[in-house]
Structures are given as C-alpha cells and as structure tokens.
C-alpha positions in Angstrom: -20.7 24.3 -22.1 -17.1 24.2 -21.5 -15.4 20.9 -22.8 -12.1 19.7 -21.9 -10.4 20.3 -25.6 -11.3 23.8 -25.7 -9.1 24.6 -22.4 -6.3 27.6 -23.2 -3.3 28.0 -21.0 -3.0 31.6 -20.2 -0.5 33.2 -22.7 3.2 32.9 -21.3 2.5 30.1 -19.3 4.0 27.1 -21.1 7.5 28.4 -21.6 9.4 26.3 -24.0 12.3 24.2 -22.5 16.2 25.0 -23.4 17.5 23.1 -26.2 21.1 22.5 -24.3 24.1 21.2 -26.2 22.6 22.6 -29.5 25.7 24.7 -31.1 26.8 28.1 -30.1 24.1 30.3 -32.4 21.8 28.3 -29.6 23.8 30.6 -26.7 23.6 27.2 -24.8 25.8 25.2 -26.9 29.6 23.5 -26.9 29.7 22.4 -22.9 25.7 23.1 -22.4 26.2 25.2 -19.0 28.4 22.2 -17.5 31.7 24.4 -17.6 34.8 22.8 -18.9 35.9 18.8 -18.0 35.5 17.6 -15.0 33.9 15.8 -12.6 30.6 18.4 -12.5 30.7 18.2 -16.3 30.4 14.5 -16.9 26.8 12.7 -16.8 25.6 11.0 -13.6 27.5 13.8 -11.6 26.2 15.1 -8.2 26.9 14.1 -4.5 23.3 13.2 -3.9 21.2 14.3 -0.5 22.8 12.9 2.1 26.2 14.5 1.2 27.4 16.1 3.3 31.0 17.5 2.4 33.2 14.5 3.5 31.8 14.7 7.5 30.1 11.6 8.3 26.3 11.8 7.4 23.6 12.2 10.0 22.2 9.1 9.3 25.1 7.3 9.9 26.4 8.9 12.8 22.3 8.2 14.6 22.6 5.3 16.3 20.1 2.0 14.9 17.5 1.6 17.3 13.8 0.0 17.7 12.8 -3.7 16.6 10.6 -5.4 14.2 9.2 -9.3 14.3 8.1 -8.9 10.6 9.9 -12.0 9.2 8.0 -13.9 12.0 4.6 -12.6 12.8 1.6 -14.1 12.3 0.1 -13.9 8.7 -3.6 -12.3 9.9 -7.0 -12.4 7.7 -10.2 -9.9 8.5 -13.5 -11.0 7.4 -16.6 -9.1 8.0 -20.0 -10.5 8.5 -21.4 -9.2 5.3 -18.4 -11.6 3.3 -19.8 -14.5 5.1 -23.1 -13.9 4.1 -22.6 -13.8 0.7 -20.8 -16.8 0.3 -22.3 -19.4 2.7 -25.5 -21.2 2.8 -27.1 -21.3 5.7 -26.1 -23.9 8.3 -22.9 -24.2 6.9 -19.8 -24.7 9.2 -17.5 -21.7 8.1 -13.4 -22.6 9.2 -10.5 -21.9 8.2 -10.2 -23.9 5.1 -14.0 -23.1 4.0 -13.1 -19.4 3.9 -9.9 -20.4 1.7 -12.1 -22.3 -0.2 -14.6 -19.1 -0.5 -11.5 -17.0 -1.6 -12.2 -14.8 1.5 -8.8 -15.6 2.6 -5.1 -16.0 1.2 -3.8 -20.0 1.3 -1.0 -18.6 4.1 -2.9 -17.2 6.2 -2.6 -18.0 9.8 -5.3 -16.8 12.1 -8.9 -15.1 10.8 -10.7 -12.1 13.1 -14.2 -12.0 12.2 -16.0 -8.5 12.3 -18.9 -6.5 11.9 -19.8 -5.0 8.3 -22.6 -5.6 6.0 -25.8 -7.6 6.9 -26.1 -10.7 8.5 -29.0 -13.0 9.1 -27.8 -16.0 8.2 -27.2 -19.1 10.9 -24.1 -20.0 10.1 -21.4 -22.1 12.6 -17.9 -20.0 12.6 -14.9 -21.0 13.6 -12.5 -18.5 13.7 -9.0 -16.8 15.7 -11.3 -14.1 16.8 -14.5 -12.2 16.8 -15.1 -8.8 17.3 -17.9 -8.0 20.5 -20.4 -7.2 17.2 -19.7 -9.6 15.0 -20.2 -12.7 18.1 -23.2 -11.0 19.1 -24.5 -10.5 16.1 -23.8 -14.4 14.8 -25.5 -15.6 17.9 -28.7 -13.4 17.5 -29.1 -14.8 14.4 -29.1 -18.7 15.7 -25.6 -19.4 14.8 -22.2 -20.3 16.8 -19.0 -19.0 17.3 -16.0 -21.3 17.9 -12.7 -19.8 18.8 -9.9 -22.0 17.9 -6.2 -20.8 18.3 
C-alpha cells in the first residue's frame, strides 16, 4: 500500500531556487539582477497594479456609484425548528430573550426568522420576527403557537 512518506517527486521537478546576492563565482552576485542604483534597484520598488504610467487610473476616473444601509440595518438571527427542539422543553414560551438565553442567538440581535430544518414535535409557544410557511405550519401541527412580534 502506498503511504504518504514514500511519495517521490518526478526527477527535475523541484528545481532549487537562485541564491541571489551571493558573490560573483554565484553568476548572480554584486547587484543580484537589480542593475545598478536606482529607483528599480532599491527594496520595496515597483508601481503596483493599478499603475498605470502617470494617466489617471481606471478606478479613479469610474465614477462611485450604488448604496449600502450596512451601518444601519437590522442585526437578523435564523433559527431552524430542529435548534428549538433541542433546547426547549415542551410548553415552554420561546422569545427573544429565551433564545439568547439558549445561546441560539447573538446578545445584538434585532429580529429572529424561524425556519424549517431538523425535527420537530415538540409544543412549544414561539414568538418570533418571522416564520417561514414550514416552520408556522409545522409548530402548529404539533399543538404549539406562533406569535409574530415586530
């Protein structure tokens, strides 16, 4: 059986690297294929991607467009069905802080969606932001309640 630690690279595949800057005998030595002075020859040289000669990059010439409501949106929590199961009793009244509580949901969280996943047969009372078509149906089939609270 083949092992890992036996692997050989084909021969002439792992070419050693060049030893730059390593004395002339080295053929790569004294400037170390930089040339002589100068800006190229110094470290942290190069123009970098966007470079574009001098002419005003592309990206600034675009014009900024589009919005975004990140800084303001709603912080938003999904919990399935399956979650709820495992960590109330049944008959319990599962809201907002219950489910922080539970560790189902971070402490700044703003509004919860309850969906479908796992197993449920539990009758449990959920308030919640939302509720899937499933995950109501299924939470009322089982002889609980769903409570949407904004």
């Amino acid at each position: 059986m083949l092992k890992l630690h036996e692997l050989v690279c084909d021969p002439g595949r792992q070419q050693p690297t060049k030893r730059r800057g390593r004395g002339e005998g080295s053929g790569l030595g004294k400037s170390a294929g930089h040339g002589n002075k100068g800006k190229q020859a110094r470290s942290g040289s190069g123009k970098g991607p966007n470079f574009e000669g001098g002419q005003m990059p592309l990206m600034r010439r675009l014009p900024k467009y589009g919005f975004t409501n990140k800084r303001f949106r709603a912080k938003r929590a999904e919990v399935s069905l399956g979650q709820l199961e495992a960590k109330f009793e049944a008959g319990a009244t599962v809201d907002m802080d219950a489910m922080r509580a539970a560790g189902l949901i971070a402490k700044q969280t703003e509004r919860v969606r309850v969906l479908v996943g796992g197993s449920f047969s539990k009758t449990l009372n959920v308030k919640a932001s939302g509720f899937s078509a499933g995950a109501r149906a299924a939470i009322e089939a089982a002889g609980g309640r769903c409570e949407t609270e904004s």
